[in-house]
N, C-alpha and C positions, 0 to 999 in steps of 0.2 A: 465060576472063576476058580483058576487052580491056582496051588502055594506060590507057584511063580509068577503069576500074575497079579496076585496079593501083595506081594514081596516090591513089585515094581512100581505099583500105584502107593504103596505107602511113601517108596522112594522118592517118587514124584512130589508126594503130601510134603514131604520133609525139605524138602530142593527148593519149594516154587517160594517159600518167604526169604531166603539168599540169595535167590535169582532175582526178587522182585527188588529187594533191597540192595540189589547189585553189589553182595558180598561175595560172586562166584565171578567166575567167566566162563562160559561154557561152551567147547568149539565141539566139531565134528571128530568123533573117535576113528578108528581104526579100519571099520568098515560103516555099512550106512545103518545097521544094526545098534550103535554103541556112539556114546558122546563120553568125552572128557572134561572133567571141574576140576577147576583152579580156583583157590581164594586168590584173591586181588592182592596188589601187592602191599597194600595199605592193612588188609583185613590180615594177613599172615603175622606183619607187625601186631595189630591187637589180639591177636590170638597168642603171640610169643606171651605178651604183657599180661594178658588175663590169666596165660595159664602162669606166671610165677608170682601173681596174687595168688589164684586157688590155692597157690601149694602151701604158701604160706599160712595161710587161711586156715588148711589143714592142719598144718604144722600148730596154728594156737588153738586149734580145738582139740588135739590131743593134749597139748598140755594141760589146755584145761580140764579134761573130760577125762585124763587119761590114758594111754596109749590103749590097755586091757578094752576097758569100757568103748573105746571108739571102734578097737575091733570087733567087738561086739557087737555094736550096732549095726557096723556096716553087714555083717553078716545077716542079722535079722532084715536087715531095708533088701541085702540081695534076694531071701528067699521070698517079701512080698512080691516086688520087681519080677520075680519069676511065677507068680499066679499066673496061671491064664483064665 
């Protein structure tokens, strides 16, 4: 199996619990090679919503933690995240 086929079954891995949960729609792409996803119209609403919790969210963990220290952190969590 090469990177690109790696690349596409993980995509698949990631797809198939919003497909099952019919948080996608997913029609035929461009050619028969390729499909198109869409969040539903419901699921875009709760994504507008969750993302302006996280940010908030955000926003009182640096107050609390500090703006320095948060950056900090998040620096350290990117270079675990980047282990392979």
């Amino acid at each position: 199996m090469d990177g690109s086929e790696r690349r596409r079954e993980a995509m698949c891995r990631a797809i198939r619990p919003l497909q099952r949960d019919r948080l996608l729609k997913i029609a035929a792409g461009e050619d028969g090679r390729t499909r198109s996803l869409r969040l539903t119209a419901t699921d875009e609403a709760r994504l507008k919503a969750a993302t302006a919790k996280w940010l908030e969210a955000q926003k009182k963990f640096e107050m609390t933690f500090a703006a320095r220290n948060a950056a900090e952190l998040r620096s350290v969590l990117q270079r675990v995240a980047s282990i392979n």
